[in-house]
C-alpha positions in Angstrom: 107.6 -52.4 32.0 104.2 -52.2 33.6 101.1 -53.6 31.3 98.6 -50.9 30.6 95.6 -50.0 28.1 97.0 -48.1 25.1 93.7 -47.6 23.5 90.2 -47.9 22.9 88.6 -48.5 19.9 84.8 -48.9 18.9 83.0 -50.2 15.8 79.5 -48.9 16.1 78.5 -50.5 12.9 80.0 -53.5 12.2 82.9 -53.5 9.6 81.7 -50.1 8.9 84.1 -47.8 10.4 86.1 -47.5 13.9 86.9 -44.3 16.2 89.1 -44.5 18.9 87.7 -43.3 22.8 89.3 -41.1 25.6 87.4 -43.6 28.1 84.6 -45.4 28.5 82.3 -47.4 31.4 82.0 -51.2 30.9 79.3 -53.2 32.0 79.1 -56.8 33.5 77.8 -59.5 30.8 78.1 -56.6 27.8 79.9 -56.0 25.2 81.7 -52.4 24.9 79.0 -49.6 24.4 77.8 -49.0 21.2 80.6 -51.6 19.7 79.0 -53.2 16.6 75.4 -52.0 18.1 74.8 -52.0 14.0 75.6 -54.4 11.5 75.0 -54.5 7.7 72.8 -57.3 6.1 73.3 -58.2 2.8 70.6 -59.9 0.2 71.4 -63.5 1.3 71.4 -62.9 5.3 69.1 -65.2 7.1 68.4 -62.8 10.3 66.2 -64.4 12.9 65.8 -61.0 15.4 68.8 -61.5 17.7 72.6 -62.6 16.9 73.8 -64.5 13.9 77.0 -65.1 12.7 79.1 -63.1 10.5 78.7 -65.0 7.2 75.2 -62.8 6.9 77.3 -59.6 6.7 78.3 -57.5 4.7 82.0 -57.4 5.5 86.2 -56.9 5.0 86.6 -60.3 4.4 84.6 -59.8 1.1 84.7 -56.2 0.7 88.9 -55.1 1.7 87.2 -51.2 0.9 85.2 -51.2 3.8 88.8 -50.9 5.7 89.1 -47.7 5.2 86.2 -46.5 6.7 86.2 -44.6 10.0 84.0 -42.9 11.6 82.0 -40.7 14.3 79.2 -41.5 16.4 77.0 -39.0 18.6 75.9 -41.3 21.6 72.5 -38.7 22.4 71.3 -38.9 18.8 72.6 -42.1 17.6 73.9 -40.3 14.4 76.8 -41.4 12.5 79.6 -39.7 10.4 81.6 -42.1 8.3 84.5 -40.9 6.3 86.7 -42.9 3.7 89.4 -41.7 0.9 87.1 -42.6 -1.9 84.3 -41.2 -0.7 82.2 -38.1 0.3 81.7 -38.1 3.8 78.1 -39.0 5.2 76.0 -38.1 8.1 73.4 -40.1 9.0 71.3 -42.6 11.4 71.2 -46.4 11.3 67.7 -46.2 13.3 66.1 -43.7 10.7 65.0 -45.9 7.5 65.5 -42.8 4.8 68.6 -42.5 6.2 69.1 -46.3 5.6 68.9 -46.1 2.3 71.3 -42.9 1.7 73.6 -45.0 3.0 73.5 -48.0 0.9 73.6 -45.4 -1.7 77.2 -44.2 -0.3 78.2 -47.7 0.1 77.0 -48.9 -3.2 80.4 -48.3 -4.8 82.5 -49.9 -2.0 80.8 -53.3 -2.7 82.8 -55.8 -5.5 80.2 -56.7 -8.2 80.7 -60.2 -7.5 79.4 -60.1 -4.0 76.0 -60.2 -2.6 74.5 -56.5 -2.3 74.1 -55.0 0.9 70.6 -55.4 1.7 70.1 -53.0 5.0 70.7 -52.8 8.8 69.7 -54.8 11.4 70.5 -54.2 15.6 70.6 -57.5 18.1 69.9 -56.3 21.1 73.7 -56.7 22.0 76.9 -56.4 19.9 77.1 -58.0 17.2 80.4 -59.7 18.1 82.2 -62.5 15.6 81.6 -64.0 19.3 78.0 -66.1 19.8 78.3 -64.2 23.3 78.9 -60.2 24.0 82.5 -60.1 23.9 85.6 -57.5 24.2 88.5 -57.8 21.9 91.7 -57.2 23.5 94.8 -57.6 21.8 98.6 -56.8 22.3 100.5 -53.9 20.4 103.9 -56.1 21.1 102.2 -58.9 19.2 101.3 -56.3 17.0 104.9 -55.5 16.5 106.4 -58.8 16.1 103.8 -59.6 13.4 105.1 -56.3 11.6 108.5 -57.2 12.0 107.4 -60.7 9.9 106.2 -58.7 7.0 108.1 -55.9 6.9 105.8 -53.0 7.2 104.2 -51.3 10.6 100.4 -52.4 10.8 97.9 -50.5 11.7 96.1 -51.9 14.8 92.6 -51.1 12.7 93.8 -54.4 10.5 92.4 -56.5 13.8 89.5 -54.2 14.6 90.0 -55.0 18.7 88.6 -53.2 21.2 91.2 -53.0 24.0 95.0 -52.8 23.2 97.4 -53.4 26.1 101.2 -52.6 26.2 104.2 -53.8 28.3 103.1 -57.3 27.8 105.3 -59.9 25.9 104.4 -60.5 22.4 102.0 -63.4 22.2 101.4 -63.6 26.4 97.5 -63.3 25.8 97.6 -66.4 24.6 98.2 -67.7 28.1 95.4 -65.9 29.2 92.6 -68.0 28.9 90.7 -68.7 31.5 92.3 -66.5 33.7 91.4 -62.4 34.5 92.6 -59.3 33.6 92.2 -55.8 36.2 91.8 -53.2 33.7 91.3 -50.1 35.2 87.7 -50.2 37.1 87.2 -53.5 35.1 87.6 -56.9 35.3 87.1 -59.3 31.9 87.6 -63.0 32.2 89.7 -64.0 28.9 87.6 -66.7 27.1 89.5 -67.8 23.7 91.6 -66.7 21.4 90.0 -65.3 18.2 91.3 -66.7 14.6 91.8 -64.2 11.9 90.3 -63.6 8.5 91.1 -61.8 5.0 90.0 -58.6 6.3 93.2 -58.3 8.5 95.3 -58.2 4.8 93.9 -55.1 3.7 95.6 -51.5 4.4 92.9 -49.3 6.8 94.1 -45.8 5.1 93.4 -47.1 1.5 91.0 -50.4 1.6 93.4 -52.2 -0.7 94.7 -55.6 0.2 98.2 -55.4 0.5 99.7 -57.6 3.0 99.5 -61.8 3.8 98.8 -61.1 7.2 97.5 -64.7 7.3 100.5 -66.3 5.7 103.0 -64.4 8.2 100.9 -65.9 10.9 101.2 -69.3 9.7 104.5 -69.0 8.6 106.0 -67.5 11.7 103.9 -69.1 14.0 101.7 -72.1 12.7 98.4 -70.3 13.5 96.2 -67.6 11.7 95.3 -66.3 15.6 95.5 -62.6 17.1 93.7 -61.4 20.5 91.4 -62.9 22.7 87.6 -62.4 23.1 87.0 -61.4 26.9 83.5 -61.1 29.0 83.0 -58.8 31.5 82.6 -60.2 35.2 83.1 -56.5 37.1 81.7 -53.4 35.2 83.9 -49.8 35.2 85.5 -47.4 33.6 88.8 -47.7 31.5 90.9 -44.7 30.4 94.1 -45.1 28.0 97.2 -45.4 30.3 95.3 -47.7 33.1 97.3 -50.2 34.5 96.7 -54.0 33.5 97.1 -56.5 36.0 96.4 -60.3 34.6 94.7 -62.4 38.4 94.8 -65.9 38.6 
């Protein structure tokens, strides 16, 4: 079977939402358009104007509701729709600061009162990747399936929140990747590292209710809690669903 690109997914905000694309132009040294262009501070962040890491989000890991989240954004106006089953839906923009605070209104209620309030949102400059540099997530939907096949239940790709998903690879191959490149349509990413998992991956996206030990399967069935690689960019283009993969020395 010949590798290609199965889909495209985008999370303009980070951990707040995901919307698949028909195709989309990548750029040398960049991370995928509008991919966490947002991300959600809460009251303890320590922001200092560009990246920081994810410990000063507000995020699945600590909040499994924010799973269920998808949403909708309008490239010309920078407006957003987010949906989610236990909630109304909301239109609004991260940029405008009244709209700011209707959303920490809507998202007031998908927080656990244990955990550190969301606080605002903040922009980089660049996506605000789990990576310290502007990455693409690409992951395989035969890994994918072999991980379901561990815990008994199909998982939704939106568990790994990737970017690119390839099929017609083995399961696991992208782990040989690194340091190597992938021809991706017009694109070509060099494959950096492989990118270790957290607790968001064990809630469901369609409810935002932990439900599964992705981790545990992981570890159990293959002595790591890894899935995907981060990629950079070396050759900007555009990438369309059904593409062709090639993986160059």
């Amino acid at each position: 079977m010949t590798a290609t690109l199965a889909r495209i997914i985008r999370h303009p905000i980070k951990a707040h939402g995901r919307e698949d694309l028909a195709s989309v132009r990548l750029s040398a040294g960049e991370c995928l358009p509008f991919d966490r262009e947002w991300a959600v501070y809460h009251d303890a962040a320590r922001l200092t104007g560009g990246w920081v890491s994810c410990a000063n989000f507000h995020r699945g890991a600590k909040a499994p509701a924010l799973m269920a989240i998808a949403c909708r954004l309008e490239e010309a106006t920078r407006r957003i729709t987010l949906t989610h089953p236990d909630r109304p839906a909301l239109t609004f923009c991260p940029d405008d600061p009244a709209d700011v605070a209707a959303f920490l209104a809507w998202l007031a209620p998908l927080n656990p009162a244990d955990r550190v309030a969301p606080a605002g949102i903040t922009r980089a400059g660049r996506g605000m990747t789990d990576s310290d540099f502007p990455s693409v997530a690409v992951l395989g939907l035969p890994s994918l399936r072999a991980l379901s096949q561990r815990v008994g239940r199909d998982l939704s790709p939106h568990r790994f929140r990737g970017n690119l998903w390839l099929d017609g690879i083995a399961p696991w191959e992208e782990f040989d990747w690194p340091g190597r490149r992938l021809r991706v349509g017009g694109a070509v990413l060099e494959v950096r590292e492989r990118i270790t998992r957290c607790r968001a991956t064990m809630a469901d996206p369609d409810t935002g209710r932990i439900d599964t030990d992705t981790l545990g399967a992981l570890d159990d069935g293959w002595g790591h809690q890894d899935f995907g690689v981060y990629c950079t960019v070396l050759q900007g283009g555009t990438i369309t669903p059904g593409d062709r993969v090639e993986v160059l020395a």
